[in-house]
Backbone as CSV, one residue per row, in Angstrom:
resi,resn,N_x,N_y,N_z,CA_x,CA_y,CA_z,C_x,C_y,C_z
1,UNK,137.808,86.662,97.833,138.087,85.328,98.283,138.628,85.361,99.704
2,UNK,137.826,84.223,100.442,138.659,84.154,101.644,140.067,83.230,102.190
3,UNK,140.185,83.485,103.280,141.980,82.611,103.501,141.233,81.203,103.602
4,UNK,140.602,80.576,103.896,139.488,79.505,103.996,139.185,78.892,102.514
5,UNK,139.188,79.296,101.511,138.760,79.325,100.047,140.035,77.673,99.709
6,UNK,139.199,77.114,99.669,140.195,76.066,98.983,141.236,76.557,97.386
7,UNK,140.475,77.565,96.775,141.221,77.757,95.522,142.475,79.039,95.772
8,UNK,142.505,79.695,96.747,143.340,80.395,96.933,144.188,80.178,98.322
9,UNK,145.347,81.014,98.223,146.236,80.812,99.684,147.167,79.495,99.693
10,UNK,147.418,79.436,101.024,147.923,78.255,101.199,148.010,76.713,100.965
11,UNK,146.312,76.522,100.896,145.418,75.234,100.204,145.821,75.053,99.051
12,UNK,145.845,76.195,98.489,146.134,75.787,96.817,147.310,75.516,96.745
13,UNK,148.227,75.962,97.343,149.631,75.784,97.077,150.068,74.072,97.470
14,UNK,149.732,73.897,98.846,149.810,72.483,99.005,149.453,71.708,97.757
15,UNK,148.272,71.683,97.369,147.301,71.248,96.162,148.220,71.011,95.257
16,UNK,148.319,72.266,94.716,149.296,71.998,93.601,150.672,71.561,93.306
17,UNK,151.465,71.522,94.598,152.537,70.648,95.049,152.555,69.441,95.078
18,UNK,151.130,69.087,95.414,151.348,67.458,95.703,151.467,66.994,97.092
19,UNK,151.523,67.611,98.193,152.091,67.894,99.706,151.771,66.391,100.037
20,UNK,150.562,66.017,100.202,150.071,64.868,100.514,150.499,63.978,100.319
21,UNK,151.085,64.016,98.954,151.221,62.501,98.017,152.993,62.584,98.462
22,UNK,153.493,63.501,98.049,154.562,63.219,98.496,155.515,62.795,100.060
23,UNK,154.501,64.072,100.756,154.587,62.660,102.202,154.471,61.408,102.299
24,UNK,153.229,61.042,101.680,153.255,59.624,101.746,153.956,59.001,100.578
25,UNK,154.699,58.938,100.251,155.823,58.436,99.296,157.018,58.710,100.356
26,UNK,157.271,59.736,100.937,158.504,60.078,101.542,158.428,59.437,102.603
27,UNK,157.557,59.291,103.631,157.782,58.285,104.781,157.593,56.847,104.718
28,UNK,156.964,56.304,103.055,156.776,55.477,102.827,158.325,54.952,102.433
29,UNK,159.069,55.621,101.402,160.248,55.006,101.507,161.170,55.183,102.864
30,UNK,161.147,56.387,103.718,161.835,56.219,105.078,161.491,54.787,105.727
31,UNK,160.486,54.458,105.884,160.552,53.465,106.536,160.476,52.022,106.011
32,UNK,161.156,51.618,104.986,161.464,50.942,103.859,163.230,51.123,104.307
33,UNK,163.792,52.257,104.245,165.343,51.895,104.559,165.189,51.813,106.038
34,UNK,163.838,52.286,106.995,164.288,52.349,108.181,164.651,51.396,108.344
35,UNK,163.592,49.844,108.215,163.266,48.569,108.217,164.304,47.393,107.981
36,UNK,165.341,48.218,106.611,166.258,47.343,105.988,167.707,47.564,106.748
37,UNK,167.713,48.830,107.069,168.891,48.843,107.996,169.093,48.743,109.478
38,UNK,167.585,48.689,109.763,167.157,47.352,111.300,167.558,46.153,110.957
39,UNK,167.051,45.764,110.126,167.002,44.628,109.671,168.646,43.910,109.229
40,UNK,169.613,44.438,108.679,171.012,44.650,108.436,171.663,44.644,109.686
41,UNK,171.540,46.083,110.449,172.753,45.792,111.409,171.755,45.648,112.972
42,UNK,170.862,45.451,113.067,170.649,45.204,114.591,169.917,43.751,114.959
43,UNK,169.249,43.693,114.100,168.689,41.387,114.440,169.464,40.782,114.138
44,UNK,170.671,40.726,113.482,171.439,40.242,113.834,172.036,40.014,115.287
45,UNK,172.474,41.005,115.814,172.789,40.391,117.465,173.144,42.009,117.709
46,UNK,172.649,42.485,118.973,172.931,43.656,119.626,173.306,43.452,121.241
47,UNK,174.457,44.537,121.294,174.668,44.298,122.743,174.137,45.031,124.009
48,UNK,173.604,46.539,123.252,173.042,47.081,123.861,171.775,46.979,123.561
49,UNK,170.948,47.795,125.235,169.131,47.212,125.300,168.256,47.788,123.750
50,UNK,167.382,46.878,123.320,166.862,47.061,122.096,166.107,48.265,122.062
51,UNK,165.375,48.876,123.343,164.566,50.157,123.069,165.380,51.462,122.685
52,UNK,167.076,51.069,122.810,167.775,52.525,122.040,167.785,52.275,120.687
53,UNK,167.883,50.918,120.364,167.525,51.218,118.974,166.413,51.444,118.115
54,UNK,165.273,51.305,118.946,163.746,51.230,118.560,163.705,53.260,118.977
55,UNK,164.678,53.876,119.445,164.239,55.538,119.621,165.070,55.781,118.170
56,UNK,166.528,54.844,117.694,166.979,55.523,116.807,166.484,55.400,115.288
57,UNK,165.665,54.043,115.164,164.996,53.788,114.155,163.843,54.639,114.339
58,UNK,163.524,55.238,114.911,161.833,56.437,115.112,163.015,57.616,114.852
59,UNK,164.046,57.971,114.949,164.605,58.968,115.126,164.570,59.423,113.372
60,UNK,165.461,58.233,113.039,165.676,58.216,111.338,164.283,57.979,110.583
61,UNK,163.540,57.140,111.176,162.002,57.220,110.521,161.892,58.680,109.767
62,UNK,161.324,59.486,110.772,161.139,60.613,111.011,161.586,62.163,110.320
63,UNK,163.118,61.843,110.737,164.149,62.629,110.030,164.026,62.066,108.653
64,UNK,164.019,61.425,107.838,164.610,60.624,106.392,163.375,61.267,106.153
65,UNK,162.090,60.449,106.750,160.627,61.085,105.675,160.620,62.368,105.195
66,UNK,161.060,63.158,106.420,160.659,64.511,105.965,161.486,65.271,105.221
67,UNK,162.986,65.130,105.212,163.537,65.471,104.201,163.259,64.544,102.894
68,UNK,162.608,63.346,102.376,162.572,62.761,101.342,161.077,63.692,101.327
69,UNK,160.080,64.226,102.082,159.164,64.866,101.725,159.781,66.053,101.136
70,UNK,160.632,66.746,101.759,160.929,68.215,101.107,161.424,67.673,99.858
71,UNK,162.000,67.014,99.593,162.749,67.171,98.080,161.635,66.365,97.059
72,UNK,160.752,65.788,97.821,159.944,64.960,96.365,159.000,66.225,96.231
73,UNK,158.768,67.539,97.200,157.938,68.892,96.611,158.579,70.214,96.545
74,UNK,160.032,69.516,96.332,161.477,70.508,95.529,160.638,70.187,94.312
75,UNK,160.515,68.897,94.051,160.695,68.456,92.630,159.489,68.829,92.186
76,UNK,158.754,68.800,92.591,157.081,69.306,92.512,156.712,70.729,91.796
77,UNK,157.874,71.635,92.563,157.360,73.127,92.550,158.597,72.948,91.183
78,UNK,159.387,72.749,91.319,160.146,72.780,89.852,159.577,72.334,88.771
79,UNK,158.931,71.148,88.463,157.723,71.295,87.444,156.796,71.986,87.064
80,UNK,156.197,72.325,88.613,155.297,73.086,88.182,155.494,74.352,88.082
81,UNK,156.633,75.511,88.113,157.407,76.298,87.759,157.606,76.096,85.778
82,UNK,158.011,75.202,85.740,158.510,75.246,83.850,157.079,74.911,83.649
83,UNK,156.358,74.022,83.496,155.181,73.863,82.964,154.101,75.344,83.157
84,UNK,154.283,76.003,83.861,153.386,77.375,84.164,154.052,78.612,82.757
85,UNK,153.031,78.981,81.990,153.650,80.398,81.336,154.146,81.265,81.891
């Protein structure tokens, strides 16, 4: 088999993690709290210019997804760990 082989290597591992799905769940809820805690403390009224908060909401976007990605394929490989003989 080659490193190219969808059934072996790295491919498979993503695969069987879920990699995909859980990104998109993980930046899907990041930017769900990004949105709500824009939405909470800055339209209300800000004193400083709005594009620092438009770098810190991309900042937390960003940061939140990808740790809510690592832990929704924590949870992934831990299933699929007990479910494996």
């Amino acid at each position: 088999m080659s490193e190219s082989d969808p059934e072996s290597g790295a491919a498979a591992m993503v695969a069987a993690l879920n990699v995909p799905r859980n990104a998109k769940y993980g930046f899907s809820l990041a930017a769900l709290v990004t949105a709500g805690l824009v939405a909470l403390f800055v339209l209300p009224g800000t004193t400083r210019p709005t594009y620092l908060y438009g770098a810190l909401a991309f900042v937390l976007l960003v940061s939140l997804g990808g740790l809510l990605t690592a832990v929704f394929t924590a949870v992934s490989a831990v299933r699929l760990a007990r479910s494996s003989p």
